[in-house]
N, C-alpha and C positions, 0 to 999 in steps of 0.2 A: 416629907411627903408633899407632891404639889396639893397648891389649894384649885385649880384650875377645873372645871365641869368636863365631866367625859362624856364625851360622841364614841360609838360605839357602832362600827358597820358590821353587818353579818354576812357572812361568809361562810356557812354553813348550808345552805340551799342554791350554789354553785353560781354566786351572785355575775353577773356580766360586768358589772362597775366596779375595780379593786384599786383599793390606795396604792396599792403598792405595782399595780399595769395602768390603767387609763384614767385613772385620778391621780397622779402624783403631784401637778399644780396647786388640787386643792386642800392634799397631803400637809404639802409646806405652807399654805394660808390657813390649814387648823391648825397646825402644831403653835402658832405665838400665843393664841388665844384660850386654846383646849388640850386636853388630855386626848390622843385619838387609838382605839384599842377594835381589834375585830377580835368576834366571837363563828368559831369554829364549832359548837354543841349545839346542840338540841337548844332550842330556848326554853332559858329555866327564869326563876324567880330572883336568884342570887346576882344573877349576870345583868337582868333589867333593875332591879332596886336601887345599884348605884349607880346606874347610867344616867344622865341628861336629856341627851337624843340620841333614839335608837335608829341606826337609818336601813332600808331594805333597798337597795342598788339594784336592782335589776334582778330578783331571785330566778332562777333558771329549773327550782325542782317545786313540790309539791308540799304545803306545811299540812301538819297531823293537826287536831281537833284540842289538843291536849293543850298545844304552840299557841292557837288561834287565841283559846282560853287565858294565856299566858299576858298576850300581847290586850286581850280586854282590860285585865284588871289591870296592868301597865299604865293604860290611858284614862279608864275609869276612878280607879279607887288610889293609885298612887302617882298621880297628876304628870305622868311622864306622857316624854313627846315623841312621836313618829313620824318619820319622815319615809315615804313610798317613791321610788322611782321607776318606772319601765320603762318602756319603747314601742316604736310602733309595733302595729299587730296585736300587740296589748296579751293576755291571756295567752290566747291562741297560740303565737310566737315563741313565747317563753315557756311556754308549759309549763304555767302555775294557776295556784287558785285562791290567788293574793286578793280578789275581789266578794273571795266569798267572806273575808272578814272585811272587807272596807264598804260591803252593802248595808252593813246595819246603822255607819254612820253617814247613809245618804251619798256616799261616793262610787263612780263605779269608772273602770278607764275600758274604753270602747278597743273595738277590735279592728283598727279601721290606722289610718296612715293623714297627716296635716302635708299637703301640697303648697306650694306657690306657683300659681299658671305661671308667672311672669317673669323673668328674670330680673335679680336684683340683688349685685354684690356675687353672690355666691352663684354657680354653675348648676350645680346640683339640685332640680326644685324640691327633694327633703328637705334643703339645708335652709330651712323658712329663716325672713328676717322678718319679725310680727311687727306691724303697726301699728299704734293703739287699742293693744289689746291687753293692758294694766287696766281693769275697770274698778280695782278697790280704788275709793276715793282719800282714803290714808297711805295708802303705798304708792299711791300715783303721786302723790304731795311729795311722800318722804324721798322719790327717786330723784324730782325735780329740782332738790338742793343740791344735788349730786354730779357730779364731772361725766356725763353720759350723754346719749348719742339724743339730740331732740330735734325735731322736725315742724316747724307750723302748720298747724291746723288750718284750713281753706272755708272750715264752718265758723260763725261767728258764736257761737256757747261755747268753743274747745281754744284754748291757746295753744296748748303743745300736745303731741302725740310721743311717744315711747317708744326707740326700737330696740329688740332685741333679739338674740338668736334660740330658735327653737327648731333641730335640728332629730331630723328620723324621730318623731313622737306621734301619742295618739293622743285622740280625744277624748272628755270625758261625759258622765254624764253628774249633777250635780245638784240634790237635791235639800232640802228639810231632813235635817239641823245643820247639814254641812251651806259654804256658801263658794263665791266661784270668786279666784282673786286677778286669775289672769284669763284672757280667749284669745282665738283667733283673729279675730279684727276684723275691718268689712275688707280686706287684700287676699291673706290666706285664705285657701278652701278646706275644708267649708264654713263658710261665714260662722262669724260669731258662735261661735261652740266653743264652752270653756277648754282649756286647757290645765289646770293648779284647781285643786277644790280642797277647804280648809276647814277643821271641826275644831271647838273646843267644847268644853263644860267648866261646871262651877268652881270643880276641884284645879284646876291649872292643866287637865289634859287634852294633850292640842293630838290634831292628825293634819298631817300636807301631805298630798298624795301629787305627783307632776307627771304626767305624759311621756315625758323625755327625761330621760337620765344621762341622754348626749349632752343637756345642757351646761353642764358644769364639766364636761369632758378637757382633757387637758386642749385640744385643740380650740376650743370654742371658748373657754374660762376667759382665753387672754382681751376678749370683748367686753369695753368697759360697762356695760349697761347688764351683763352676765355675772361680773364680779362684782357690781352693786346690788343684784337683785341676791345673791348668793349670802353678802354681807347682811342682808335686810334678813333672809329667812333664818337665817342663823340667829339674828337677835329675837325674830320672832318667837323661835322655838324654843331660844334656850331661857330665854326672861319674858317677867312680865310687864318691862315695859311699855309693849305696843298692845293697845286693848280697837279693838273697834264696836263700834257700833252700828245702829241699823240703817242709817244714813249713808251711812259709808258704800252699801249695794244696793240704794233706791234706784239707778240708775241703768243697771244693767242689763243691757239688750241681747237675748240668746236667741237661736231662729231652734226650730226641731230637729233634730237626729233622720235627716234621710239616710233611706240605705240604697242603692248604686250596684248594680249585677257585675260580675265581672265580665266586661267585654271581651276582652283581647282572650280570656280563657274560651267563652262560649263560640268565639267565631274562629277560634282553632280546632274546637270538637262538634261540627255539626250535628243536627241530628233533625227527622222531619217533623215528629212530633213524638208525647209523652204520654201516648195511649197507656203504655204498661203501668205508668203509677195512679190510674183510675183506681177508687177501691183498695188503695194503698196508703201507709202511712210518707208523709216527705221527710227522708231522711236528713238526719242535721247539717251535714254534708252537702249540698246543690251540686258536688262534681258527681257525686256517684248515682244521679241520676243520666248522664252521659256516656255513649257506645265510647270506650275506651280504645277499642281493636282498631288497627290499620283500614283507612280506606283506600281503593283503589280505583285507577282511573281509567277507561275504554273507549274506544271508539268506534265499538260495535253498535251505534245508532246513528253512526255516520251517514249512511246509505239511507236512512229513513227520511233523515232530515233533507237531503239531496234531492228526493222524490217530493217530499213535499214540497218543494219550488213550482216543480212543474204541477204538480193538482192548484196550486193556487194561482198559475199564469205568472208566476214571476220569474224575470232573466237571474238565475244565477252566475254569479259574478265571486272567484276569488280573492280574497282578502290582497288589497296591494300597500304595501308600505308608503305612509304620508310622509312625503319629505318635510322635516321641520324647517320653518322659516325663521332664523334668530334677526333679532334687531339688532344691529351693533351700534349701540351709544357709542357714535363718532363722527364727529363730521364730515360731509362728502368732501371728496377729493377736489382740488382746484389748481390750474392749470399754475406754475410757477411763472411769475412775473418778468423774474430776468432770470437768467441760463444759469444751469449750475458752474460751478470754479471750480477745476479738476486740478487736484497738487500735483508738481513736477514730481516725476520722480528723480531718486536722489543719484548722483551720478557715482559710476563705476570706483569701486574702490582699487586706483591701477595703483597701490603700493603694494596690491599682494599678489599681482601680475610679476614673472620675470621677463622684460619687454624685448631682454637680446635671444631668449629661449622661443619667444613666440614670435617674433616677426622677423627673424638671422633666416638666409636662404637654406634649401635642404642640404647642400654642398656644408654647406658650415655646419648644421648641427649634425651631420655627419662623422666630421670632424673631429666637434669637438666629442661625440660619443664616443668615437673609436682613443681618443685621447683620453677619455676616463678611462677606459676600458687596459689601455697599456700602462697609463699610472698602477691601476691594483695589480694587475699583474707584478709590476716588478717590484712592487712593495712587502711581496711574498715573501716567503723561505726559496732558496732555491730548490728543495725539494719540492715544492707544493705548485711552483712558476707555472702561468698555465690558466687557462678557465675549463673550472668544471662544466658538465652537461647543462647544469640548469642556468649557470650564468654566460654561457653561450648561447641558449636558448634566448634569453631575455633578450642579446644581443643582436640575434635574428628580429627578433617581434619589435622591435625599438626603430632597427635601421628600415623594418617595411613598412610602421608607420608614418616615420619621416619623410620616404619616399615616398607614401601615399601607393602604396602597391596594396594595400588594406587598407578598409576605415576604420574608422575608429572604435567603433560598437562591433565590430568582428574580433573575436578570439580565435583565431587558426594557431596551431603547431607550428614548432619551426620546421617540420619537414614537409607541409604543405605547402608554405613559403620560398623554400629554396625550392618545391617544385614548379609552382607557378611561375618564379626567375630562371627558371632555366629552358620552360616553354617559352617565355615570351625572347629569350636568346635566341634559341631555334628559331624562333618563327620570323627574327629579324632578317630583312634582306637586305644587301647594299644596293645602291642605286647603281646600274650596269653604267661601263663606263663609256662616252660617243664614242 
């Protein structure tokens, strides 16, 4: 039997994060060190007593009262460790109610999405790259012995700053007994709002709740400041080697929890005002106080508005299209100094000219036509001796363009041809003689 500590993911509450789909990186980085087993049941007593760290990935259903219970005396009375992970949207999203047991240790993950205005590295402004936002004073020590991404501080109390990737997460909120180990930073929005909120007690039980469970996704893991922090929380949770103290978070600067309307929703559903919820309770919802139905658009006040020009004395005037003026970054045109050099062109290729075929008088290529022409013949059968219709024909059309009795871009008939020679025979006269 290994002697090795089990982690243990659950996979019973339709977890979004599986070792075996979008954790497989961190699959083969637990298996050198750990025992790694997912629990499919109901959470019982038997399943958590020899586990290590219990981890919750992204649960996507709803835990019973009986579970919640389960997982208290888990962290309370048998020193075991929890680890939480979700995403943004938080609650909401996932539909669960993972926060109704992680309020009683002072932790709570918001319903709300971690931006970067700016771009940096990544495309995507979910796909935050946080900037000094390790504010434990132990973990920020122990990252900095570490082979990971560091950047100088521009203040003179900070040396180095921390980056790491914090990708589709929410924020948290993070109160007395729990404490806050990582935030935002002053880059991502919204400033300084934790992100990781961490409990322990006297017995050795720890909770780490994180925002983003993209964090350790196999796309993101291959970031080395991802697979340092990933190494650190591991040894957090699973020993008692890293203790802190209260120095450790004398430092840290958190701004309030605003809340922000959704625009881009409310300026696609207009509405003039919210007479009808006078006297009314505000449902938890803020969409469902919005006309939902189709609006439509008329221009049956067209005319109104057209009259009203003239009661006010002013020249109505049709809207006429502004021609845009573009700048073109380019410098103006300037007259060429000396004349362009125009290349010769390259001379005739007269080897694929036949030169006795094109400049021999019509007398001769006459000749020699009628001279091919009795070659095949008598190279026949003497049954066959002879030209067929159509290579008479050719024969016609060959000797009138020789003679220039047709041009060249004329297709006539051979019996057009022998008619046109037999008008212009007719129509010859000899000269009378004195």
């Amino acid at each position: 039997m290994s002697n090795k500590p089990i982690i243990c993911f659950d996979i019973s509450k339709n977890e979004r994060f599986q070792i075996t789909d979008n954790y497989k990186m961190l699959h083969r980085k637990l298996k050198a060190h750990w025992t790694v087993e997912q629990s499919d049941v109901e959470l019982n007593q038997e399943r958590l007593m020899r586990t290590k760290i219990f981890v919750l990935a992204g649960p996507q259903d709803r835990f019973t009262e009986d579970e919640f219970e389960v997982l208290k005396e888990y962290v309370d009375q048998w020193g075991g460790s929890l680890l939480v992970l979700l995403g943004e949207g938080g609650e909401q999203e996932f539909n669960t109610n993972v926060n109704f047991f992680l309020e009683q240790y002072g932790i709570y993950i918001n319903n709300d999405n971690v931006v970067r205005p700016h771009y940096y590295k990544n495309f995507h402004p979910k796909e935050c790259i946080v900037g000094g936002g390790v504010v434990c004073e132990a973990m920020w020590r122990h990252l900095l012995k570490l082979d990971i991404e560091k950047v100088d501080y521009d203040f003179s109390d900070e040396k180095y700053k921390i980056h790491f990737q914090y990708p589709y997460g929410a924020t948290l909120n993070v109160s007395e007994p729990a404490n806050v180990l990582l935030t935002t930073g002053p880059v991502v929005y919204p400033f300084n709002r934790p992100l990781a909120g961490y409990y322990s007690n006297v017995k050795g039980g720890k909770i780490l709740a994180l925002g983003s469970g993209y964090i350790w996704h196999d796309k993101y893991l291959q970031d080395k400041t991802n697979d340092a922090m990933l190494e650190y929380v591991l040894q957090l949770l699973g020993s008692s080697e890293i203790s802190y103290t209260h120095l450790d978070f004398n430092d840290v600067e958190l701004n309030d929890n605003k809340h922000f309307t959704d625009l881009a929703f409310l300026a696609d559903m207009p509405k003039a005002c919210l007479v009808d919820t006078i006297g009314t309770e505000m449902p938890a919802d803020f969409k469902q106080m919005f006309d939902m139905s189709l609006c439509s658009l008329s221009n049956r006040l067209l005319k109104d508005v057209i009259d009203t020009y003239e009661q006010l004395h002013v020249n109505y005037e049709p809207l006429k299209i502004i021609k845009p003026q573009f700048e073109i970054p380019l410098p103006p045109l300037q007259l060429a100094t000396f004349p362009p050099i125009f290349s010769e062109p390259p001379a005739p290729p007269l080897e694929l000219y036949d030169l006795d075929e094109t400049f021999s008088p019509a007398r001769s290529q006459l000749a020699h036509l009628t001279g091919q022409c009795l070659q095949a013949m008598q190279s026949k059968e003497p049954a066959r001796r002879g030209l067929n219709l159509r290579e008479l024909e050719n024969y016609v059309k060959e000797c009138a363009r020789i003679t220039a009795i047709v041009r060249d871009q004329q297709d006539l008939p051979a019996r057009e041809i022998l008619n046109i020679v037999a008008r212009q025979i007719t129509s010859y006269k000899p000269y009378a003689e004195d």
